[in-house]
Each structure stands twice: as structure tokens, then as C-alpha cells.
SEGU-960779 format. One record per residue: x, y, z of N, C-alpha, C in turn. Coordinates in steps of 0.02 Angstrom, whole numbers, plus 50000, padded with zeros to 5 digits. Layout:
<lodrens>
XYZXYZXYZ;...
</lodrens>
This chain:
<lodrens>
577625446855997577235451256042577705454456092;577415460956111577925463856156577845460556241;578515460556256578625456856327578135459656369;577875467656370577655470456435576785470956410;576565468456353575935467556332575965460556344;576335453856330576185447256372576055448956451;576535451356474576255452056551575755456256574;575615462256545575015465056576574225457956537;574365455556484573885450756479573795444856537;574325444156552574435436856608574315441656687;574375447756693574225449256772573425450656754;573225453156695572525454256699571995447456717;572335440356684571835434756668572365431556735;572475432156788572785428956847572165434256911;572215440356892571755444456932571085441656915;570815440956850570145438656845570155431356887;570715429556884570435422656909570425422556990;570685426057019570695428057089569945430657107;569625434257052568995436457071568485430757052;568625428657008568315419557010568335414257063;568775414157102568895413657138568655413557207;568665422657221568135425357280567205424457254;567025422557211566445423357187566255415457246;566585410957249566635406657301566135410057380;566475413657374566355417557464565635419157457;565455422457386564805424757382564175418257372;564405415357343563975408057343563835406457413;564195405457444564345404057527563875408357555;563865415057556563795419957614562785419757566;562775419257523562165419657479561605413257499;562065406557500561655402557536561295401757593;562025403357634561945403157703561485406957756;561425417057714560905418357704560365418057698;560195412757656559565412857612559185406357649;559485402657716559325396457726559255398057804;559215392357853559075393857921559785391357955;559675395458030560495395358053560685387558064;560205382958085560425375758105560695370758046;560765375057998561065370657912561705375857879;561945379357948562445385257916562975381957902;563285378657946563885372957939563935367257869;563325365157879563245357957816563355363657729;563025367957759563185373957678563805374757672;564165376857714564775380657721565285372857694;565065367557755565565362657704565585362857655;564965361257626564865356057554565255364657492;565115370857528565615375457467566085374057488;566555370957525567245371057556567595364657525;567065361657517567195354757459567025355457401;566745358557378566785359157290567255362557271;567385367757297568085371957267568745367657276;568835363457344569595359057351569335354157308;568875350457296568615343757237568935343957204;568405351757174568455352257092568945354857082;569325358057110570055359757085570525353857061;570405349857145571005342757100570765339557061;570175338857049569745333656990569945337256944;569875343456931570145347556887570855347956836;571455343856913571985344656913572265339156866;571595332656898572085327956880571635324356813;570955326856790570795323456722570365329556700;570205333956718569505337356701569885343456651;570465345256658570695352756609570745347256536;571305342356544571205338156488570625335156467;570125333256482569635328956462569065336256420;569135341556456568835350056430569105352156380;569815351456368570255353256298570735346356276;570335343656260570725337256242571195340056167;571005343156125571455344256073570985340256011;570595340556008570025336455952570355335155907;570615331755861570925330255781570325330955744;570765334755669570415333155625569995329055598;569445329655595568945326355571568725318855633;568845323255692568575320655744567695322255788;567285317055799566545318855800566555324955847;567025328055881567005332555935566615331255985;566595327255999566035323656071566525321056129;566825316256130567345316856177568065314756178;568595317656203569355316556196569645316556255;570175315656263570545315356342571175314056306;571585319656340572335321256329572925317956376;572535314356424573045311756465572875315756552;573135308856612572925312756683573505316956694;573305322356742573645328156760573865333656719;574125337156736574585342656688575155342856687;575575347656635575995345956653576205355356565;576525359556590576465362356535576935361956465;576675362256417577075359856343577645365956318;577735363356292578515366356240578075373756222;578215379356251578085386356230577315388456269;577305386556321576855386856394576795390656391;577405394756436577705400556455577725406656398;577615406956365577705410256289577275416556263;577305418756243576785422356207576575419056155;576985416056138576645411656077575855405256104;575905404756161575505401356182574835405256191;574325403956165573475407756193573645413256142;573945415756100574145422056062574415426556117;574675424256164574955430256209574295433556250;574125430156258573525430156308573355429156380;573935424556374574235420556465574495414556452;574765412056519575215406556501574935402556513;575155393156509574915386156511574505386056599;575105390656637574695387756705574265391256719;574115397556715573455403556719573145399656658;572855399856621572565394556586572205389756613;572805386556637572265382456703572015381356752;572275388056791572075389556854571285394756841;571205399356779570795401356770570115397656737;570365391556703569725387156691569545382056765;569985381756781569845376156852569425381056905;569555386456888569055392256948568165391156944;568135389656848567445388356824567195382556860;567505378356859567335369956847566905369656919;567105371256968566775370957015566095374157014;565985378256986565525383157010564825377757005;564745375056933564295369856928563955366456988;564375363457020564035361257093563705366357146;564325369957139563975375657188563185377857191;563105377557113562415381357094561815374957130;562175369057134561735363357153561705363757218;562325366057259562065366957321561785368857374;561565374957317560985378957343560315376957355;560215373657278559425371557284559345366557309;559965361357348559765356057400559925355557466;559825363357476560205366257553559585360457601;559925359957646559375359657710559025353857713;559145348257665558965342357688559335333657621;559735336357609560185329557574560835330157614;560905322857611561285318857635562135325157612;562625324957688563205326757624563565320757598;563635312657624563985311257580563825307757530;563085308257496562575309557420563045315157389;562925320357432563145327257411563905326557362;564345323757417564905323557400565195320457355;564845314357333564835309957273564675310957227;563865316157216563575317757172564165323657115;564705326657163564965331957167565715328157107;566115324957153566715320557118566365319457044;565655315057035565595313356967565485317856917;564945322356962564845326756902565215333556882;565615335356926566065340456903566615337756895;566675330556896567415328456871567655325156806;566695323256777566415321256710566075327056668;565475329556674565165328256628565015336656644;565425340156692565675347456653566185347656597;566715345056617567045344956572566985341556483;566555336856497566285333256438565785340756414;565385340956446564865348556406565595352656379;565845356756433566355361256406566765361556353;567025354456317567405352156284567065352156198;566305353256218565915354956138565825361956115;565975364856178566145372856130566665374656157;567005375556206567625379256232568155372956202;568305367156205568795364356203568845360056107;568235366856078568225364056001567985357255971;567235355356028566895350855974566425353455946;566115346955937565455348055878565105353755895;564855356955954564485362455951564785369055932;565545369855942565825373555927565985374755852;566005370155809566085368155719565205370755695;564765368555745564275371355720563905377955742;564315384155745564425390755763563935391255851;563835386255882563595389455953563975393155984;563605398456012564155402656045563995405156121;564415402956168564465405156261565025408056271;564815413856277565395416656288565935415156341;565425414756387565715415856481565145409156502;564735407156490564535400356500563785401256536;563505404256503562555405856528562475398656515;562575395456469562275386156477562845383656494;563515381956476564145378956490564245381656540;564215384256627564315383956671563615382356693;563105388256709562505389456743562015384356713;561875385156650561365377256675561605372956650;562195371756653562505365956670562355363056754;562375367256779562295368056857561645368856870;561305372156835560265370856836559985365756822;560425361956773559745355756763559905349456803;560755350156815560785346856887560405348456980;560385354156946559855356857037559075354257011;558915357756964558185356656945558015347656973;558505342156927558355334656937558365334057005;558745337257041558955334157104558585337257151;558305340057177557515345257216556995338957190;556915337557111556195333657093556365328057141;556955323057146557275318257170557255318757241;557265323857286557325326757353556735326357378;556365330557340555705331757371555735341557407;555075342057422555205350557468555355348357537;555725352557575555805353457638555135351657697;555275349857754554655348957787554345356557788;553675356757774553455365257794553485369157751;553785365757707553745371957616552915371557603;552425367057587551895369557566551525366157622;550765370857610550485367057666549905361857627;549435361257667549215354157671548795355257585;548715360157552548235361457495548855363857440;549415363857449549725364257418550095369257404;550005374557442550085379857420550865382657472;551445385757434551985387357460551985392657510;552555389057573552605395157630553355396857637;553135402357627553855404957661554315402757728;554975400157692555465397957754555865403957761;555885407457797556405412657799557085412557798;557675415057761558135415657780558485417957843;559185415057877559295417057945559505423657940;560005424857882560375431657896560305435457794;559685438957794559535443157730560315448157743;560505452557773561135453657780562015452657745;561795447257763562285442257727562095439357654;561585437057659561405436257587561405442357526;561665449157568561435455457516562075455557497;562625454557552563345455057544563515449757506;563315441557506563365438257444563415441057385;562575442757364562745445857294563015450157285;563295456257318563825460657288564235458057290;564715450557317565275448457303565315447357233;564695442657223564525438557148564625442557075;564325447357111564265454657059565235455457069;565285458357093566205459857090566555453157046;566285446957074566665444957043566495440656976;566145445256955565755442856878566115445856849;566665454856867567125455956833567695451156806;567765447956825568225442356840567915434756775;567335432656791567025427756768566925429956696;566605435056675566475437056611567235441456582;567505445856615568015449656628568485445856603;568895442756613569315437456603569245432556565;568385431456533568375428956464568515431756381;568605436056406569175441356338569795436456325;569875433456367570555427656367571335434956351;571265440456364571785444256374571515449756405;572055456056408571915462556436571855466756390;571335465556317571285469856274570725475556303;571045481356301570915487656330569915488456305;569775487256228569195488356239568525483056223;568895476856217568515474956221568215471256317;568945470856343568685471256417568375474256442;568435481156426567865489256444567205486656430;566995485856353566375483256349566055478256381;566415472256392566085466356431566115467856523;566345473156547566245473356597565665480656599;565565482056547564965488156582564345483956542;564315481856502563685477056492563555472356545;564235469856587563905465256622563635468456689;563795475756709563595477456764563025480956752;562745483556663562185485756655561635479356648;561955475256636561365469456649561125465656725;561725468256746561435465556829561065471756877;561175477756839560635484556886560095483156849;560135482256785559395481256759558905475856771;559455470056784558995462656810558665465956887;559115468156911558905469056970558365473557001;558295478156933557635482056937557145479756921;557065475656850556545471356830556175467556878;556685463856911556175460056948555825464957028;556315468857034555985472057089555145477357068;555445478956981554645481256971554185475556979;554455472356943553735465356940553495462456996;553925461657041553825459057114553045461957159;553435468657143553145474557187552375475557141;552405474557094551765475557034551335469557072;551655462957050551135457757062551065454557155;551535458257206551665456557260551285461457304;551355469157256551395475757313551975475057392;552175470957391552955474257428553495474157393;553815476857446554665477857402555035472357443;555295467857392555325460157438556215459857407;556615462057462557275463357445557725456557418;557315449757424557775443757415557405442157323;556935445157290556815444057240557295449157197;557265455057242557935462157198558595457557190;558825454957241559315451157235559465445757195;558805440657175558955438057125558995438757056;558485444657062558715449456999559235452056990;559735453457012560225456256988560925448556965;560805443656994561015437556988560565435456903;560115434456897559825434856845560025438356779;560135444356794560495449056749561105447256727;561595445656774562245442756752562205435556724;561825433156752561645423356696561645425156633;561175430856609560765431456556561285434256526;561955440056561562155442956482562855438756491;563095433356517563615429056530563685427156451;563185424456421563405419256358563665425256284;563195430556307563455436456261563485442356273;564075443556315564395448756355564805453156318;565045450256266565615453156226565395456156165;564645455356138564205456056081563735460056086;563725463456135563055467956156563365474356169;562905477756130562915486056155562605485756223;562825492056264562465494456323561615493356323;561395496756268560555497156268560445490456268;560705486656222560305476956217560615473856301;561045474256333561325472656405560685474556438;560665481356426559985484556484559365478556482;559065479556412558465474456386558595468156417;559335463556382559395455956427559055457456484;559805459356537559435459556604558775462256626;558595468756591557865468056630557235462656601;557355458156554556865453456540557255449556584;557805446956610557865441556651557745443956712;557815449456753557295451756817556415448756797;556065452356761555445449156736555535440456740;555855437156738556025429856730556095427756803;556375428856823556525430756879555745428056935;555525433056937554895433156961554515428656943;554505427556878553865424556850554175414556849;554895414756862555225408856853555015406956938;555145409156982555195408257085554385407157060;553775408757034553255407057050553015402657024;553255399656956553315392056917553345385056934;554235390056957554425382057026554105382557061;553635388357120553215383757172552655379857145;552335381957095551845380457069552045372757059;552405369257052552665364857025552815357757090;552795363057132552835359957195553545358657203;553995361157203554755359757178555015364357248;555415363157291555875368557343556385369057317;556605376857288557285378257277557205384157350;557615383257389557865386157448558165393657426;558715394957371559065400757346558685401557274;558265397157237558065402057170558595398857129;558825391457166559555392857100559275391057027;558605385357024558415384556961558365388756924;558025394956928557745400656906558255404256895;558555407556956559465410056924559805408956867;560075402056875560425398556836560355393756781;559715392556778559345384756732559125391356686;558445394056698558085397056677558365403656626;558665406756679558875414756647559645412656599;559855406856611560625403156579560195401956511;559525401156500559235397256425559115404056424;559065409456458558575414956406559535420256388;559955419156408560455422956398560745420856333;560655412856332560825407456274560635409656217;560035410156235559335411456150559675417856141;559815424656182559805429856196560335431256134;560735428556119561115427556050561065428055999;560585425355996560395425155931559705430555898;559685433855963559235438755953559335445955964;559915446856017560185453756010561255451255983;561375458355972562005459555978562325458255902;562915456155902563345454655854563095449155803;562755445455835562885438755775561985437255789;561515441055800560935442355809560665439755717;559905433755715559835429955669559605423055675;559115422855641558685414555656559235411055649;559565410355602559955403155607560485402655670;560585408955689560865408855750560705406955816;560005413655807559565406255867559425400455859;559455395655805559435389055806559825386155829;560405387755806561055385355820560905386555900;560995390955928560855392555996560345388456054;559695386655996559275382356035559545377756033;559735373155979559855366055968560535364656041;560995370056040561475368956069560975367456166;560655370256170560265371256238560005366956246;559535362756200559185356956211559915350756214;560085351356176560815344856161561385346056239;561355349356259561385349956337561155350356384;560535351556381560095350756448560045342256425;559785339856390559585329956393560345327456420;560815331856376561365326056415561285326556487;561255334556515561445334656592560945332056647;560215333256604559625330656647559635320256660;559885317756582560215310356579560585309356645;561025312756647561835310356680561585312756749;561255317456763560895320256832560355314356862;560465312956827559385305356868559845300856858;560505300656812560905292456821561375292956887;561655296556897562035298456962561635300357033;561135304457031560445303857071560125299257109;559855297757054559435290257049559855283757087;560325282557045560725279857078560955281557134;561175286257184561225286657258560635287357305;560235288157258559725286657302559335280457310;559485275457253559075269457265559895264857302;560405266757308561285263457374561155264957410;561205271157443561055275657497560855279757526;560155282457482559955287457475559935294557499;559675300657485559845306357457559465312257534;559125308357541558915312457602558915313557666;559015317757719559265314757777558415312557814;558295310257901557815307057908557495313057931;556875312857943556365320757973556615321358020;557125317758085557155320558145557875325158110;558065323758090558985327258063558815332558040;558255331757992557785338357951557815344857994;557465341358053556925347758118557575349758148;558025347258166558475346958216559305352458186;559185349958115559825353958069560225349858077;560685349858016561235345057977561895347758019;561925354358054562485354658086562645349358145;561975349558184562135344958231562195337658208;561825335958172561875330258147562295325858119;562555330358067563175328558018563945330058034;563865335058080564325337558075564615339258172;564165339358201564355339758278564415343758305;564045352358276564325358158298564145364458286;563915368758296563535372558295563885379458286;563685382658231563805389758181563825395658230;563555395758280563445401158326563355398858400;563785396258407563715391058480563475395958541;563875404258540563565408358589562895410758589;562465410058526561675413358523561225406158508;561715404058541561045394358537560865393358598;560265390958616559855390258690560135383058716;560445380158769560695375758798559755369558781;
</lodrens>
């Protein structure tokens, strides 16, 4: 391969991962948003700790235990290559990835993923769990049993031998990260003041909609990056395509649900537009690279429609997700999944089978391993903080300090 086509491949998949990266900030600024000012701090940690975690968990068992190197006529279920890294004979190479990037972008761009999983959890248990539940829940499961999921289609097991296909990770990141939020809300319980006495859900307002709008345009930017950079090089067109499908699926998510909103709401309720357009990118994540423009449009605007009809499920259900992450990420991650096997390239029942089977054979493991890690911190030390910590906010509580110390009343 030519020297100056290895490197424009390695500055392209080092830039995506920089925007993987900032997609961090948007999680952050999206929560923090979306929640009340006296829990701005306890948010802001617990993203400030999944990204340093999961990086070194990342560092030191999770890239190997994700690409263990499966042998022949191995069940593809689980392998481990050894702790830490360390890069092999022709790293550096073009010969390595097909000239795609080298051993350490490689792993600086999968370690960007690994985190995100939690993140998605720390949305939907903003504002009243414990952080150091939080923090534990965090070490095991993004230091296990992402990488164990990841390792059946990205790192060449059994789901991968039996043609499932994620592209960019609508189930292998996002509900990977949904059916851990989903268990852990049932496990939590709603917020004091989410429904009232007949059951029926009230609106908690977010502190700063503002900030939460600037979230998702981070998220959106850096989905160039997340899907963008799953080309695994800087091939001129097939990068083109996966980045205008993925931004036609996030204007279209984002319309969908704002029609439907406004249909079954009659207002124009700007934090449902917003999850629509988050929606849109879940949905065309797993097949970003397989879709014409017109089937991108369709994904995302059925996952806007999802959208809507998913935020009114969970209340129904009696369930508090604070940001929508179930619905985001659980929900619109299974309809991007199926979405495979029904539009694009490899569109076909046996495909969507393959596609379902792969969705169900991951949600039981993650929903399993979610109520065993759960469950368990909550029947040691449990998971919730007490109603006065609740009323009062986790900043002062947990943490000793207050997000806006000049606009707080003595």
C-alpha cells in the first residue's frame, strides 16, 4: 500500500476518534440539561469517571478480552489475549488492519466506544443512585460484559460466523447500554414527584433546555466520528455515504418525532425534537454503510415515531428515565438492528433472523448480568440515596459543592 494512503487512513480513524471522544461533552451537557441544577455535579462526575474507568479497564483487559483472536473452531463466546497492550510485530504497518490504521489508533479508537455503554446508564439514573453503586456498577460492567458482547461480532465470535451484522453498534454499544439503564430505573424506582398519587406521570423539568440543545448537536457532530470512523479507513466513498445517511437519519428522526409529538401533544415540545434526532442516529448506527439516502430518511423517521410512542410506554410502565435513555438507546438500538434486515444491502428474512436472534441473545445476557451486578449492590449497599439527599441534591450531599455557587440562595 502506498505510504501517503496508510497515513491519510490513520489521520482520518485518529480524527474520528477525537470526535468519539468529544461525543463525551455531549452526553454531559445533554444530561445535565435534561435534569435539575442540585444533581449537576453528581452527573458531571459520574461522565468524568466513565471515560478515565473505561479507558484503563479498557487498557488493561477489555481491548483483549473484545478481540481475543478466537481459534479455529473455537465456540466464539469468550477469549482473552492477555492483560494490557502492548503492539505486535507489524503494528505500525500497513500490513496491519489492511492499511487502515495502526495497533495503537486501533485501540484508542475502540476504547473511545467502550465507555459510552455506561454513559447511556447514566442518564436514566440521574438524580437519585448512590455514586459509589454507580461507580462499581461501572468497573464491572464496562470492564466485562461490553467487551464480552463486543467480542461476538466485532472481535469474530459466534454471532459474527453466523452473519449478524452492527455496523457502528445500534445493539453492541446502545443497547448494550439500554438494557443496562432499562434493569437499573426498574431496580431504582421513579424519582420523588415523577407520578402522582393515581399514577399518572409529571413533568420534572430540566435546569438548562439550552444546554441540552447544545448536547445534541455535539452528539450529532460526533456521530461523524462514531459511525464515520467505522469504515475502519479513509475510503473516499464509502465514508461519504455513511456520513450523509447518518445525518439524513438524524434530521429525519428528528422530524418524526416532532410531527408525532405535536399530532398527539398539540405543542411543539423541543426536548422530544431532540430525542428524535438522537433516535435517528441509534437507528441508522447498525446499518450506516448499507443504506441508500431514501431507506436512512425512512430509518430515522420511524425511529422519531418511536421515539414518542417509546417516552409514553416507559411512563406508562411507571419506569423514570430522566433523559429518554431507554427509548434512545434500548428501543430505537432494536429497531436499527431489525432495520437490517429489512432495508439496504443485505435486506431479507433470513437476515432479519439472524438479526433478531442476535438482539434477543444479547439483551438476556445484558438484562442477566444487569439484575446480577444490580441486585447485588443493592441487597451490600444499596442503590439509592435516602429522600432527604433526594430533596436536597447529590451535589451537596455527595459531593460538598455546588454547580453554581453564585445563583444559589444562602
Amino acid at each position: 500500500m502506498d505510504a501517503g494512503l496508510f497515513t491519510a487512513n490513520n489521520v482520518w480513524m485518529m480524527l474520528a476518534t477525537a470526535l468519539v471522544f468529544f461525543m463525551h461533552t455531549g452526553f454531559a451537557f445533554l444530561e445535565i440539561g435534561l435534569t435539575r441544577q442540585k444533581n449537576t455535579i453528581n452527573i458531571l462526575f459520574k461522565n468524568i469517571f466513565i471515560i478515565t474507568g473505561g479507558l484503563l479497564l479498557y487498557y488493561a483487559w477489555g481491548f483483549n478480552m473484545m478481540y481475543p483472536g478466537f481459534e479455529e473452531g473455537s465456540s466464539g463466546i469468550f477469549g482473552f489475549a492477555g492483560f494490557g497492550i502492548g503492539a505486535p510485530e507489524g503494528g505500525m504497518t500497513p500490513e496491519y488492519a489492511d492499511g487502515g490504521y495502526t495497533w495503537w489508533t486501533d485501540f484508542l479508537f475502540q476504547g473511545m466506544f467502550a465507555a459510552t455503554a455506561a454513559t447511556i446508564v447514566s442518564g436514566a439514573v440521574a438524580e437519585r443512585i448512590k455514586i459509589g453503586s454507580f461507580m462499581i456498577f461501572t468497573v464491572i460492567y464496562v470492564g466485562l460484559v461490553y467487551p464480552i458482547v463486543g467480542a461476538w461480532k466485532w472481535g469474530g465470535g459466534f454471532l459474527d460466523s453466523w452473519g449478524f451484522y452492527d455496523f457502528a453498534g445500534s445493539t453492541l454499544v446502545h443497547s448494550v447500554g439500554g438494557w443496562a439503564a432499562l434493569v437499573a430505573i426498574f431496580l431504582l424506582g421513579s424519582r420523588i414527584g415523577k407520578f402522582d398519587d393515581d399514577g399518572k406521570p409529571k413533568a420534572i423539568p430540566g435546569h438548562s433546555i439550552p444546554m441540552a440543545t447544545a448536547g445534541v448537536l455535539i452528539l450529532w457532530l460526533g456521530w461523524f466520528g462514531f459511525n464515520g470512523g467505522s469504515v475502519l479507513s479513509a475510503d473516499p466513498e464509502l465514508t461519504s455515504l455513511v456520513l450523509v445517511t447518518t445525518s439524513l437519519a438524524a434530521a429525519a428522526g428528528g422530524f418524526g418525532a416532532f410531527f408525532l409529538s405535536t399530532v398527539l401533544y398539540k405543542n411543539l415540545d423541543l426536548t422530544m425534537f431532540l430525542n428524535g434526532i438522537l433516535g435517528g442516529l441509534v437507528g441508522i448506527t447498525a446499518g450506516a454503510d448499507l443504506m441508500s439516502p431514501n431507506e436512512a430518511v425512512i430509518i430515522g423517521f420511524l425511529a422519531g415515531l418511536i421515539i414518542v410512542l417509546g417516552v409514553a410506554f416507559i411512563d406508562k410502565l411507571k419506569l423514570d428515565d430522566p433523559v429518554g435513555a431507554v427509548t434512545v438507546h434500548l428501543i430505537c438500538g432494536i429497531w436499527g438492528t431489525l432495520a437490517v434486515g429489512l432495508f439496504g444491502d443485505k435486506a431479507g428474512m433470513g437476515q432479519f433472523m439472524t438479526q433478531l436472534y442476535g438482539v434477543l441473545i444479547i439483551g438476556a445476557f445484558c438484562v442477566i448480568c444487569s439484575f446480577i451486578i444490580l441486585g447485588g449492590l443493592k441487597a451490600i449497599m444499596g442503590l439509592r440515596v435516602s429522600k432527604e439527599e433526594e430533596m436536597e441534591g447529590l451535589d451537596i450531599h455527595e459531593h460538598g459543592m455546588d454547580a453554581y455557587p453564585d445563583f444559589t440562595n444562602d
